[in-house]
Backbone as XML, in Angstrom:
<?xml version="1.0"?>
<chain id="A" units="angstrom">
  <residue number="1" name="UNK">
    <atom name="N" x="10.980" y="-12.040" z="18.836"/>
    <atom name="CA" x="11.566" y="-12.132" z="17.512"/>
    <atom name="C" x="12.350" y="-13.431" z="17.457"/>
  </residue>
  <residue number="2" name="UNK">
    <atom name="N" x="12.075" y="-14.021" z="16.433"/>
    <atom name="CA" x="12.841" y="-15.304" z="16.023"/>
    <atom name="C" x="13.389" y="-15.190" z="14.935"/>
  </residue>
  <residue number="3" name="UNK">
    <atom name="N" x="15.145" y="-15.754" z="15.085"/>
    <atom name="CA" x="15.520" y="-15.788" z="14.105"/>
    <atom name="C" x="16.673" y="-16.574" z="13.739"/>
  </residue>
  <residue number="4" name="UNK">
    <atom name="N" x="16.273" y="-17.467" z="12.234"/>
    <atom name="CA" x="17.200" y="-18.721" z="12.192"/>
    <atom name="C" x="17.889" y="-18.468" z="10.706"/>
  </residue>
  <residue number="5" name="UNK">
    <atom name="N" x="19.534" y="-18.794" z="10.558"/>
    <atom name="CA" x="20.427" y="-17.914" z="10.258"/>
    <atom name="C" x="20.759" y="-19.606" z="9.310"/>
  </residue>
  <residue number="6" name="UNK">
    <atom name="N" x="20.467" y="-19.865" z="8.133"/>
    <atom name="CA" x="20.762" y="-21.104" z="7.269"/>
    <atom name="C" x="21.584" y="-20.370" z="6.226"/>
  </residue>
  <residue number="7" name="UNK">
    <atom name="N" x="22.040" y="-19.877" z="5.959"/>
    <atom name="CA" x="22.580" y="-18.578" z="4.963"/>
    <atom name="C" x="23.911" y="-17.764" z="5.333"/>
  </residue>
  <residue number="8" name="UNK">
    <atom name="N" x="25.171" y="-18.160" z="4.213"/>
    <atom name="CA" x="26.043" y="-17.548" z="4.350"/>
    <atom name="C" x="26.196" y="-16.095" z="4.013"/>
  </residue>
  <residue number="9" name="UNK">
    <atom name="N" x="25.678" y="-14.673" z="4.771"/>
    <atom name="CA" x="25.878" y="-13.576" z="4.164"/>
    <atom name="C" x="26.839" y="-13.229" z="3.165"/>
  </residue>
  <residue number="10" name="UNK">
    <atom name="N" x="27.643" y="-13.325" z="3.169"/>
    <atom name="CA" x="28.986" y="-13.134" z="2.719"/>
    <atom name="C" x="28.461" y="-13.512" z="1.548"/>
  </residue>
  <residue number="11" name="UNK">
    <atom name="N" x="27.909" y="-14.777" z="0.577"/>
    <atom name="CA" x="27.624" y="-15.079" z="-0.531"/>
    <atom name="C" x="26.005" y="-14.835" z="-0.904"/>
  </residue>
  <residue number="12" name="UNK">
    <atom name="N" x="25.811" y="-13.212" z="-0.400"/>
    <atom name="CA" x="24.198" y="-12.719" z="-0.911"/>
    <atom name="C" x="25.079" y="-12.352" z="-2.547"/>
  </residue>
  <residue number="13" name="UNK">
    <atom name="N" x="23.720" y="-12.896" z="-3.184"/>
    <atom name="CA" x="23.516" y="-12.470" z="-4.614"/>
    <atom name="C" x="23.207" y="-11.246" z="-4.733"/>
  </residue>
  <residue number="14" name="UNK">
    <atom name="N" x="23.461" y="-10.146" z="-4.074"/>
    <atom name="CA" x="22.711" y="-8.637" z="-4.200"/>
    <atom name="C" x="23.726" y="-7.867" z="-3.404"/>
  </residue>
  <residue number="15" name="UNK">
    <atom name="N" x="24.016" y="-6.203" z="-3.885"/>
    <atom name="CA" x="24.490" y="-5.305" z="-3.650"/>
    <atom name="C" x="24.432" y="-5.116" z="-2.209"/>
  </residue>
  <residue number="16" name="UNK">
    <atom name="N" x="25.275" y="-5.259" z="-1.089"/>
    <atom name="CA" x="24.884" y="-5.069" z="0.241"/>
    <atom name="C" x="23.752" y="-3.645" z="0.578"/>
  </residue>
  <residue number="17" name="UNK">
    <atom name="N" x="24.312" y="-2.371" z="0.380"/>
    <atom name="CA" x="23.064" y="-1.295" z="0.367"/>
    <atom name="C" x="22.047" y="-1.923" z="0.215"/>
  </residue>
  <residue number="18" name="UNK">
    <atom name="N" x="21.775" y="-2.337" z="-0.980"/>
    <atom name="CA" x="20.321" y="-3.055" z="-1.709"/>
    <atom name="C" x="19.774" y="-3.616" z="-0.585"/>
  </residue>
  <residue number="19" name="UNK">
    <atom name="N" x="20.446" y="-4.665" z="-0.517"/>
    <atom name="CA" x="20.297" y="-5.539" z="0.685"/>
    <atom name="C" x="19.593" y="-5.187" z="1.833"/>
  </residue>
  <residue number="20" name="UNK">
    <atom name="N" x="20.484" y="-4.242" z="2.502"/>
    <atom name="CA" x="20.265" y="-3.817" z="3.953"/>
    <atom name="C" x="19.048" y="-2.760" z="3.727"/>
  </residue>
  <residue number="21" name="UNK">
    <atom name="N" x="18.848" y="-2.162" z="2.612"/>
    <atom name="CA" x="18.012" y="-1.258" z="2.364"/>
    <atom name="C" x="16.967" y="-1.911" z="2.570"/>
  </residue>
  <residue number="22" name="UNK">
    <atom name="N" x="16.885" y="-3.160" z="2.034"/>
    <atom name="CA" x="15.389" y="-3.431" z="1.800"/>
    <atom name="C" x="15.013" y="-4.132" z="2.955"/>
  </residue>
  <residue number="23" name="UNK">
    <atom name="N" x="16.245" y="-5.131" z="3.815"/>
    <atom name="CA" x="15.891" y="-5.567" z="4.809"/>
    <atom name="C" x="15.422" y="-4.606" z="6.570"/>
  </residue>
  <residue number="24" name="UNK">
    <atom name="N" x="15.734" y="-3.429" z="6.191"/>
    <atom name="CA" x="15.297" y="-2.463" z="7.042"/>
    <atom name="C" x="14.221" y="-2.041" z="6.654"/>
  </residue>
  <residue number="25" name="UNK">
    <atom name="N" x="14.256" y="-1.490" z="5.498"/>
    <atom name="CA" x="12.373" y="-1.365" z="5.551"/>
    <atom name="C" x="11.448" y="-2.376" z="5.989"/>
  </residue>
  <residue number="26" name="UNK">
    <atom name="N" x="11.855" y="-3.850" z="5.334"/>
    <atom name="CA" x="10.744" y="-4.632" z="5.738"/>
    <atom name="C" x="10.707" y="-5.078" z="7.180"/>
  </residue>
  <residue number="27" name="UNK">
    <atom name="N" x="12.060" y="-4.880" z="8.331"/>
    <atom name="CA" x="12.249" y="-5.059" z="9.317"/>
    <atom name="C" x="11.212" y="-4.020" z="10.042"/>
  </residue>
  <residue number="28" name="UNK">
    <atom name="N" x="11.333" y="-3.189" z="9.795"/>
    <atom name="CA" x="10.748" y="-1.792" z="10.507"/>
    <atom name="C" x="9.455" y="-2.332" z="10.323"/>
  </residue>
  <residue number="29" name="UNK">
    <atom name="N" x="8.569" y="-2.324" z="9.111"/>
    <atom name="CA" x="7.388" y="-2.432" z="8.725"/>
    <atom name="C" x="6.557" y="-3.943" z="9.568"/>
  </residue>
  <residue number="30" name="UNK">
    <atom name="N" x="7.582" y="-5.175" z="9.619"/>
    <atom name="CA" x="6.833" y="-6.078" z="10.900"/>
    <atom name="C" x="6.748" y="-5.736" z="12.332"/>
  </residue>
  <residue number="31" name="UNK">
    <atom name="N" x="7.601" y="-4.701" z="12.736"/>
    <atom name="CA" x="7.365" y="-4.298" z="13.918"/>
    <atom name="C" x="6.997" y="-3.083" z="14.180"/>
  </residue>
  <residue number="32" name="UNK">
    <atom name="N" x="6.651" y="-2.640" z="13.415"/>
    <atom name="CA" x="5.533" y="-1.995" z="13.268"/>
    <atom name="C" x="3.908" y="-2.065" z="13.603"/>
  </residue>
  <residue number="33" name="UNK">
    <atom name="N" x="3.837" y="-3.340" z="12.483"/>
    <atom name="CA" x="2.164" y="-4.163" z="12.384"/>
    <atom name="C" x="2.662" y="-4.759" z="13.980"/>
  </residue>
  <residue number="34" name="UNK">
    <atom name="N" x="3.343" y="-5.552" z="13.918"/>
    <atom name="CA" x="3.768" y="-6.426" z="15.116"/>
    <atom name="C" x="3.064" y="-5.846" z="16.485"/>
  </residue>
  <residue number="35" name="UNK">
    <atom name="N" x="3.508" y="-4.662" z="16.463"/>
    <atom name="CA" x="3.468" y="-4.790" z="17.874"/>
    <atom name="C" x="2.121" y="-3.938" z="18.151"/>
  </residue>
  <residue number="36" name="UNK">
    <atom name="N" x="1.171" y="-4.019" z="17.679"/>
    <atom name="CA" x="-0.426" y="-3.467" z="17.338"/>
    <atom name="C" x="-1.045" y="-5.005" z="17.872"/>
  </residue>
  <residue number="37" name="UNK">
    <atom name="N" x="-0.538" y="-5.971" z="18.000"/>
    <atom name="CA" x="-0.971" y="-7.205" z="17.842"/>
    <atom name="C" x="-0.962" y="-7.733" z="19.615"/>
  </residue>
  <residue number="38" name="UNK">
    <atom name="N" x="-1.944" y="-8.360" z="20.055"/>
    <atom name="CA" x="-1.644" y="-9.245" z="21.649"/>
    <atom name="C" x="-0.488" y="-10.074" z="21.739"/>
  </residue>
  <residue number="39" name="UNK">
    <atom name="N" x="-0.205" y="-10.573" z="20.585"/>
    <atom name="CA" x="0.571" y="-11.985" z="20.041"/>
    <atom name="C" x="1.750" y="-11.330" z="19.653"/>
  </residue>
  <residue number="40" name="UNK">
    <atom name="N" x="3.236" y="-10.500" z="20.177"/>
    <atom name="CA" x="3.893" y="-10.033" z="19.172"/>
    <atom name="C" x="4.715" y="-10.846" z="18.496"/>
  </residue>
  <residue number="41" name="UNK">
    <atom name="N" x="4.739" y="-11.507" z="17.452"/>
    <atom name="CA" x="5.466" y="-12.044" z="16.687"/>
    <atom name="C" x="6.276" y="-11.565" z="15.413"/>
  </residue>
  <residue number="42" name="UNK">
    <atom name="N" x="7.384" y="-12.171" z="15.473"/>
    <atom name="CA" x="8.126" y="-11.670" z="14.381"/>
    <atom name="C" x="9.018" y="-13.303" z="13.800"/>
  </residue>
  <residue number="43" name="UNK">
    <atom name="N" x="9.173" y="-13.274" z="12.747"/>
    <atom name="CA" x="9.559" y="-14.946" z="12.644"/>
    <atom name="C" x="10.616" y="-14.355" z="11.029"/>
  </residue>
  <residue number="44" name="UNK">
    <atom name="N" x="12.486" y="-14.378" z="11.500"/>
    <atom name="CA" x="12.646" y="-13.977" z="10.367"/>
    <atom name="C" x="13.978" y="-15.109" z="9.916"/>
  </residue>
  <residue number="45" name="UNK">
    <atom name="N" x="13.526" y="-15.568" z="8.696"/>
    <atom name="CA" x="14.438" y="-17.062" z="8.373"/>
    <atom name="C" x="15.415" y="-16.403" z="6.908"/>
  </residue>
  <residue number="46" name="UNK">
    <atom name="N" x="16.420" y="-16.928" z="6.997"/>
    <atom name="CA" x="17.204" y="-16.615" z="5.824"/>
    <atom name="C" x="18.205" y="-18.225" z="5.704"/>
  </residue>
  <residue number="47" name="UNK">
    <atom name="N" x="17.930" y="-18.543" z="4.108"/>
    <atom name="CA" x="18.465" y="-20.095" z="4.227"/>
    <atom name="C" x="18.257" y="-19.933" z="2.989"/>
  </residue>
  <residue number="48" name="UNK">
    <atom name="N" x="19.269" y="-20.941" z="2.332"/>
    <atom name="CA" x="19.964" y="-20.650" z="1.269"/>
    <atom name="C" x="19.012" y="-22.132" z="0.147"/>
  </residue>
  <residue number="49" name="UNK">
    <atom name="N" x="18.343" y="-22.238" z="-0.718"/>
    <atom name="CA" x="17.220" y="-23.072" z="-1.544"/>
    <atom name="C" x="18.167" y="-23.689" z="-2.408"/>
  </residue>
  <residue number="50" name="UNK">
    <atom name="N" x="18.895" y="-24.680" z="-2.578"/>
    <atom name="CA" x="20.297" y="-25.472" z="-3.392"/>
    <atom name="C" x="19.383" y="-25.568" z="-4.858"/>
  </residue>
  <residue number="51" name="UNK">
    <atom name="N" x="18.057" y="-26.491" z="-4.293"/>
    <atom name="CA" x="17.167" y="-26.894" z="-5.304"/>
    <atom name="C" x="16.711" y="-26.177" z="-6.175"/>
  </residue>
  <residue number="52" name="UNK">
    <atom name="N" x="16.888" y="-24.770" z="-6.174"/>
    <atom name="CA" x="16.427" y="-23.690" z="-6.871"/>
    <atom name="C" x="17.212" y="-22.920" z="-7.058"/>
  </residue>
  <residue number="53" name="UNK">
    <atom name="N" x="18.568" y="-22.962" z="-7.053"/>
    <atom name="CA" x="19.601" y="-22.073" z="-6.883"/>
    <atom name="C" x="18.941" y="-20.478" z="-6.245"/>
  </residue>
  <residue number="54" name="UNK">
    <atom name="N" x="19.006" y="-20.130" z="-5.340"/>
    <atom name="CA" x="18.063" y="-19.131" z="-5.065"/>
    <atom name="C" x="18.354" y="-19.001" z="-3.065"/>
  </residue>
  <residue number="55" name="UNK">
    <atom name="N" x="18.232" y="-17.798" z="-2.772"/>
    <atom name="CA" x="18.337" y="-17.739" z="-1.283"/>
    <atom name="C" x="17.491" y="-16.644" z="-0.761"/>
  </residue>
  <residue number="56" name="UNK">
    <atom name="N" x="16.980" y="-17.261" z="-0.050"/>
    <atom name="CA" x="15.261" y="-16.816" z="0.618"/>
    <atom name="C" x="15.691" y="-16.122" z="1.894"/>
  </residue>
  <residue number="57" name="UNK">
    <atom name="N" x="15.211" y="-15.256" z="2.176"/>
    <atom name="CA" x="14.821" y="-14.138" z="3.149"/>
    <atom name="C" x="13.429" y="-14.055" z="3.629"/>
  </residue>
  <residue number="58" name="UNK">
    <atom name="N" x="12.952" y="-14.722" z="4.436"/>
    <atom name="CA" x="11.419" y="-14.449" z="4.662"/>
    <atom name="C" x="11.128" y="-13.744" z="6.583"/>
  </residue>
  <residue number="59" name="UNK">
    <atom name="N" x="10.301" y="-12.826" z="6.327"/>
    <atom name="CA" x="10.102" y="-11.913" z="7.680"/>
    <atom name="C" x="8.460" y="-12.222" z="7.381"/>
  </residue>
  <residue number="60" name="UNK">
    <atom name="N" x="7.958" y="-12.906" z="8.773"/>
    <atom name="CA" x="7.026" y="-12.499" z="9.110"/>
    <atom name="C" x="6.299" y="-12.410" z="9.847"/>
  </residue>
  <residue number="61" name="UNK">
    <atom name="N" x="5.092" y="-11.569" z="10.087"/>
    <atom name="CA" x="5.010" y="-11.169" z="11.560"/>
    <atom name="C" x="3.518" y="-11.011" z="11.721"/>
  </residue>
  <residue number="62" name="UNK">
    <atom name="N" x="2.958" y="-11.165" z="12.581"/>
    <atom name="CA" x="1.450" y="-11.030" z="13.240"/>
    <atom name="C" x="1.066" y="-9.850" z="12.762"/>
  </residue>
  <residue number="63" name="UNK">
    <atom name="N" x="-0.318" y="-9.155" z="12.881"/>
    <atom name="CA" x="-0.951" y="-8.217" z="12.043"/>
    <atom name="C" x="-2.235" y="-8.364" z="12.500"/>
  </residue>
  <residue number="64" name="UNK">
    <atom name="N" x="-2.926" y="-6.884" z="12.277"/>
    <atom name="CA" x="-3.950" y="-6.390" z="12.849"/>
    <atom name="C" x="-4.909" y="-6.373" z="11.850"/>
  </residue>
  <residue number="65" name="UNK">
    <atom name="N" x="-4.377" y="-5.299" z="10.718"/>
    <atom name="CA" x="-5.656" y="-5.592" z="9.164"/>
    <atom name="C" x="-5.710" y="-6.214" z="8.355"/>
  </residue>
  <residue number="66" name="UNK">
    <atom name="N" x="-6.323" y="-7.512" z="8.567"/>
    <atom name="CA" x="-6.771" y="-8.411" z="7.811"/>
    <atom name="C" x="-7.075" y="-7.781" z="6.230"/>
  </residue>
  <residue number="67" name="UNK">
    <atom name="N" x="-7.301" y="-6.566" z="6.244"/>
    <atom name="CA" x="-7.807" y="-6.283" z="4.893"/>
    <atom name="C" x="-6.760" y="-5.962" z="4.469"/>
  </residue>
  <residue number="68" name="UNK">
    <atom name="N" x="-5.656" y="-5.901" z="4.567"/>
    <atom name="CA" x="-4.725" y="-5.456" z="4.150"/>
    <atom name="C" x="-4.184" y="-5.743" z="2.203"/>
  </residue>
  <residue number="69" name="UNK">
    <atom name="N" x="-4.308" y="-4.837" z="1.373"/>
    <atom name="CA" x="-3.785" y="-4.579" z="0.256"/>
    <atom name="C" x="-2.862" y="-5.568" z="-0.146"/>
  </residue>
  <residue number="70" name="UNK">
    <atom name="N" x="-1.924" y="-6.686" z="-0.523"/>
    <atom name="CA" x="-0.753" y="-6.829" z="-0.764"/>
    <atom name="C" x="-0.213" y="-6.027" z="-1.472"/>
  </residue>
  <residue number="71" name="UNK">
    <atom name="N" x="-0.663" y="-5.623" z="-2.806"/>
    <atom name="CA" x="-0.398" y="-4.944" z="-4.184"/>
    <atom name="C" x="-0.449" y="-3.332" z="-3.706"/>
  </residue>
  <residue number="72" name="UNK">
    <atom name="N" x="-1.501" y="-2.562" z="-2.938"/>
    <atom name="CA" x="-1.852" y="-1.461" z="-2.907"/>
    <atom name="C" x="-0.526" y="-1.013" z="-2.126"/>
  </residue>
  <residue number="73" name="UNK">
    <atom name="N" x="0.365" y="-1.766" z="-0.634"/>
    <atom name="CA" x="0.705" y="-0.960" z="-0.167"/>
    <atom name="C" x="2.172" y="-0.778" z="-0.762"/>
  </residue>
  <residue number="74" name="UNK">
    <atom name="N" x="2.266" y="-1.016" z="-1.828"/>
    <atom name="CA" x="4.130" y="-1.166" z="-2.652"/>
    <atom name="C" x="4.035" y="0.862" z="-3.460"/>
  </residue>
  <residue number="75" name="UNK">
    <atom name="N" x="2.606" y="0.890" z="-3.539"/>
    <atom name="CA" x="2.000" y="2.104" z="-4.439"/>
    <atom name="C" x="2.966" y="3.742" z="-3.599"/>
  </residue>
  <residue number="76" name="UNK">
    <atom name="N" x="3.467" y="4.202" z="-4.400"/>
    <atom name="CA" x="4.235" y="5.649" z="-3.373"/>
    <atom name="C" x="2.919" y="6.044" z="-2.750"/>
  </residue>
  <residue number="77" name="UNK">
    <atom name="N" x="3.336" y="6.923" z="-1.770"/>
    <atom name="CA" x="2.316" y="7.315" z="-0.642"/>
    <atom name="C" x="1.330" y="6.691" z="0.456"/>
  </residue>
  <residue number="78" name="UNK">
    <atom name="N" x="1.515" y="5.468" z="0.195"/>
    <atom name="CA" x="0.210" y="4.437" z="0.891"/>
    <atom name="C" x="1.054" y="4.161" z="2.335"/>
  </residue>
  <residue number="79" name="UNK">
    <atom name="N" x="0.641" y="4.731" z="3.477"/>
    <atom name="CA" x="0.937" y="3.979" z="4.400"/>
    <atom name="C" x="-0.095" y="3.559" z="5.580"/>
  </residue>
  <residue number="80" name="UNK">
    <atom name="N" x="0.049" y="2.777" z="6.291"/>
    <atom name="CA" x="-0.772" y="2.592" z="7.580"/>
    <atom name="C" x="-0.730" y="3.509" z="8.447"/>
  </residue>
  <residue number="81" name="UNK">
    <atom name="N" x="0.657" y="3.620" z="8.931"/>
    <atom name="CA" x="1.799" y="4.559" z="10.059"/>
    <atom name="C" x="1.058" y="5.905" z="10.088"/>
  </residue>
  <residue number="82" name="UNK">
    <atom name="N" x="0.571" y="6.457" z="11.269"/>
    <atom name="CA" x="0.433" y="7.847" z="11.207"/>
    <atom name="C" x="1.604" y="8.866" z="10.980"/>
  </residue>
  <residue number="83" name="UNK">
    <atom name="N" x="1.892" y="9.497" z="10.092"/>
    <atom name="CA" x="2.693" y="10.582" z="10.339"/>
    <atom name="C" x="4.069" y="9.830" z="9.379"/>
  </residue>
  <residue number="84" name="UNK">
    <atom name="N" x="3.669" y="8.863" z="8.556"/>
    <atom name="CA" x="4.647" y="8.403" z="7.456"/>
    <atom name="C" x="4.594" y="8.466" z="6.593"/>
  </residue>
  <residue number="85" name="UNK">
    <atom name="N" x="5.334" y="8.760" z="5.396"/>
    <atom name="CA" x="5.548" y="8.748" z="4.016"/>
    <atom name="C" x="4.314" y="7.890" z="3.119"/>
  </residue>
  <residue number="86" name="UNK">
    <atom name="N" x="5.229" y="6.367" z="3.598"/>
    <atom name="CA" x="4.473" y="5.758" z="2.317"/>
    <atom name="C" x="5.414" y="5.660" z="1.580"/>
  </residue>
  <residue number="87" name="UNK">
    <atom name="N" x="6.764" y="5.820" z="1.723"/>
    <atom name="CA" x="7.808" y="5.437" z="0.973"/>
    <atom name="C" x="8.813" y="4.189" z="0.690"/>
  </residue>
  <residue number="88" name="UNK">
    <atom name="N" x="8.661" y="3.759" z="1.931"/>
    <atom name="CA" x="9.292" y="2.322" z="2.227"/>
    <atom name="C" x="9.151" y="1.597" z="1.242"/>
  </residue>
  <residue number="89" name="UNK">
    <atom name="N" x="7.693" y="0.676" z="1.060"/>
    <atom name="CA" x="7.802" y="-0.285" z="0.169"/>
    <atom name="C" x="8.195" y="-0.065" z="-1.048"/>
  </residue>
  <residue number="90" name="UNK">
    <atom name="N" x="7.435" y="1.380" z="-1.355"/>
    <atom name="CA" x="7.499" y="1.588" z="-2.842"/>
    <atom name="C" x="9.397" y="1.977" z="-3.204"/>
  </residue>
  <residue number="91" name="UNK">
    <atom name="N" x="10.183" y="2.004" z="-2.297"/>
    <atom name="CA" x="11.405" y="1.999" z="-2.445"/>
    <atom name="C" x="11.490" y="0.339" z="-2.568"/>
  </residue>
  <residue number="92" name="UNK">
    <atom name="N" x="11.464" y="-0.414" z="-1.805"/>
    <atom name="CA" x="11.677" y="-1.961" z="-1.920"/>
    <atom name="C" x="11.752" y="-2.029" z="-3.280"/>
  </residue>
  <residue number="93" name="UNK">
    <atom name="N" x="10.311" y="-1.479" z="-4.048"/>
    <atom name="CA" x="9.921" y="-2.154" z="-4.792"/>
    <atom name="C" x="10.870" y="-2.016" z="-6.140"/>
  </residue>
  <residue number="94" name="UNK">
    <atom name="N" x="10.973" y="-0.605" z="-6.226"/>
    <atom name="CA" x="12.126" y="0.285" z="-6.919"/>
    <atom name="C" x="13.140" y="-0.937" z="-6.886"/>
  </residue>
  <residue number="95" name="UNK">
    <atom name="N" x="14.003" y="-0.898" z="-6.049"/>
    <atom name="CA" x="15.396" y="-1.376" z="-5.636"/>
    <atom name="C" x="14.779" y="-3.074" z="-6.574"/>
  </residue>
  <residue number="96" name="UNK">
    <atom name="N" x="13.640" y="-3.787" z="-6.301"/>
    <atom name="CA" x="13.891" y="-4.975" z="-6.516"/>
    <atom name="C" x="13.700" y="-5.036" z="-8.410"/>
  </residue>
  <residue number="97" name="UNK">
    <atom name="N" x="12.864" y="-4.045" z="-8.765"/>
    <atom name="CA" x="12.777" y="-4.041" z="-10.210"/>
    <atom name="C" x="14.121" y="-3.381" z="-10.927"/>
  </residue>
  <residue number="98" name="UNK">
    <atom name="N" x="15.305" y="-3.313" z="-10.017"/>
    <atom name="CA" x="16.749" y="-2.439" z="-10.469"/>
    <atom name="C" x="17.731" y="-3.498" z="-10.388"/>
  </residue>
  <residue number="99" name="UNK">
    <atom name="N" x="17.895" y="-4.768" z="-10.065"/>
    <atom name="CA" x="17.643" y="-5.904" z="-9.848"/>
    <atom name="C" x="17.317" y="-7.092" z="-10.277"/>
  </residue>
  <residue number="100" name="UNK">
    <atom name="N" x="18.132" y="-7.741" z="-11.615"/>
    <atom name="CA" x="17.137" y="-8.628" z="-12.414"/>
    <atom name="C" x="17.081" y="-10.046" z="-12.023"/>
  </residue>
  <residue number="101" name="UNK">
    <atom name="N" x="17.874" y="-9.949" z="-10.658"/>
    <atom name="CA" x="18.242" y="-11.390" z="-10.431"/>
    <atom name="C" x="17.308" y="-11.682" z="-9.239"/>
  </residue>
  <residue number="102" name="UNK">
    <atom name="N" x="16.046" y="-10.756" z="-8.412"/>
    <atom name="CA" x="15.705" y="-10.440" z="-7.616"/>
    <atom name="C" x="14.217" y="-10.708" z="-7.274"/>
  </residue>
  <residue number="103" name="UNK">
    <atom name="N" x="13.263" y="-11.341" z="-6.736"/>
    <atom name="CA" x="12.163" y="-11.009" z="-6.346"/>
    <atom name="C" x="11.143" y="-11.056" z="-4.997"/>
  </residue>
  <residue number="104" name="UNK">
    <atom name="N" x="10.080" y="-10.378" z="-4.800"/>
    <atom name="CA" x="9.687" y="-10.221" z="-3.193"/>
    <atom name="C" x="7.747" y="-10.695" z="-3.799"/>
  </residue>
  <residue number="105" name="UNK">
    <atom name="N" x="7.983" y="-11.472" z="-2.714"/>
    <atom name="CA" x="6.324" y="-12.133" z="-2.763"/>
    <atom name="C" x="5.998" y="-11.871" z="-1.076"/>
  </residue>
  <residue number="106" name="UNK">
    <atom name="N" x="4.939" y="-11.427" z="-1.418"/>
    <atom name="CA" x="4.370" y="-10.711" z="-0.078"/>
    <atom name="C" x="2.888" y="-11.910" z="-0.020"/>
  </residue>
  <residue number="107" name="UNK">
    <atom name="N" x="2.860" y="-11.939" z="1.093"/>
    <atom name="CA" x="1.442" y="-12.924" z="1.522"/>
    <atom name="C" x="1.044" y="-13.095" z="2.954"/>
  </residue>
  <residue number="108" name="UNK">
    <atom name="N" x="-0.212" y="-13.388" z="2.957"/>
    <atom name="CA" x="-1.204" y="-13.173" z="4.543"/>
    <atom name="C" x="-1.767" y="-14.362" z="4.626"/>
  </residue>
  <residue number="109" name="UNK">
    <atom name="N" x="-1.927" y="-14.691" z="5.940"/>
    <atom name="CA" x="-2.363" y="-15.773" z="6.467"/>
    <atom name="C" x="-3.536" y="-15.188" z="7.046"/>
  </residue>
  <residue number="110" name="UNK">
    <atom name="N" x="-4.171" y="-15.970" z="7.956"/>
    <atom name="CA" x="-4.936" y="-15.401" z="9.351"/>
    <atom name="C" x="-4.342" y="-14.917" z="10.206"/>
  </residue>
  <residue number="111" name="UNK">
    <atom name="N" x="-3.036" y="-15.197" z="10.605"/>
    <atom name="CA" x="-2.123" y="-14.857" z="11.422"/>
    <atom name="C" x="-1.240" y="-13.899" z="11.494"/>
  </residue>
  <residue number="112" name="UNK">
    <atom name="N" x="-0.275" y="-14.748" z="10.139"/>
    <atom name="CA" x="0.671" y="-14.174" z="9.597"/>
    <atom name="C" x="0.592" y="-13.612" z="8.293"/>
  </residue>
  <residue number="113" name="UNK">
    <atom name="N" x="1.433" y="-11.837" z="8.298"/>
    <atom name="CA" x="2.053" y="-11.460" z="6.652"/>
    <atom name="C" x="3.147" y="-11.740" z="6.775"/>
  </residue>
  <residue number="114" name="UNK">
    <atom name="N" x="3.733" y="-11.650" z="5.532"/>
    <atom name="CA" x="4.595" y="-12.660" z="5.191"/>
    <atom name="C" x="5.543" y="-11.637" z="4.157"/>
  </residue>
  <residue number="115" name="UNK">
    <atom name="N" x="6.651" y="-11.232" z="4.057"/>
    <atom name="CA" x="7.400" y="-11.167" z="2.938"/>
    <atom name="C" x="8.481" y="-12.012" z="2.405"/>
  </residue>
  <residue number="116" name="UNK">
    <atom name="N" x="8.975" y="-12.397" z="1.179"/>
    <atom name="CA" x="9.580" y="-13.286" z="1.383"/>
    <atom name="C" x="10.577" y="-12.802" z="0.084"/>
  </residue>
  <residue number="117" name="UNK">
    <atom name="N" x="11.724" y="-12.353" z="0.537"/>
    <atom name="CA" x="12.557" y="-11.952" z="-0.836"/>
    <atom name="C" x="13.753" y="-13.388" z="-1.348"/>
  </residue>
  <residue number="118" name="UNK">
    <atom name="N" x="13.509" y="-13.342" z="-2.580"/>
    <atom name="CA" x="14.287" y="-14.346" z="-3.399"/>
    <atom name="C" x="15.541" y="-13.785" z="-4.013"/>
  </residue>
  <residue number="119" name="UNK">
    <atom name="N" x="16.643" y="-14.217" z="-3.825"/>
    <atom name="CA" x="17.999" y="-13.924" z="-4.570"/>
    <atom name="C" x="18.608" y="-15.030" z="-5.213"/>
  </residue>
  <residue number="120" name="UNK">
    <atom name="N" x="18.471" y="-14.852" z="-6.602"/>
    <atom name="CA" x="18.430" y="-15.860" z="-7.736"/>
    <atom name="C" x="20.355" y="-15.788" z="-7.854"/>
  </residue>
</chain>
């Protein structure tokens, strides 16, 4: 796990709960995929965008199904995980549409998925 800290917590634009809520789900969910992988990677950056007034949170981590949904897995009930809900994201997703200052762009590489939450 890597992780580089450009970002004063103390001045998050968002409700700490909110916050930690969402950064635990998506924490859980890369090491999760993560560690299914030969390569375990986890790569998680938080640094503050001046140019955009805006402060970025991005986790991301190596992965096994390439086919993977972006859109499908935010849906209640959808999970990979044997013996899980399927609740996680679709809570993220909740929390970020409760939230108007807020947004999460999810994306895949060959390598890497990617989440990347914005606090406007």
């Amino acid at each position: 796990m890597n992780m580089t800290f450009l970002l004063d917590l103390s001045t998050l634009n968002m409700k700490i709960y909110d916050f930690a809520r969402i950064l635990g789900i998506l924490l859980d969910n890369a090491i999760e995929a993560s560690k299914e992988c030969n390569e375990k990677i986890i790569n998680i950056t938080f640094k503050n965008d001046s140019k955009n007034n805006r402060q970025l949170i991005c986790i991301e981590n190596t992965y096994t199904n390439k086919d993977v949904d972006t859109e499908k897995i935010f849906e209640k009930g959808i999970s990979e995980k044997e013996n899980h809900t399927g609740l996680g994201l679709w809570e993220v997703r909740k929390i970020i549409k409760n939230n108007n200052n807020t947004n999460l762009f999810t994306s895949k590489t060959n390598k890497y998925f990617c989440q990347q939450l914005e606090l406007y």
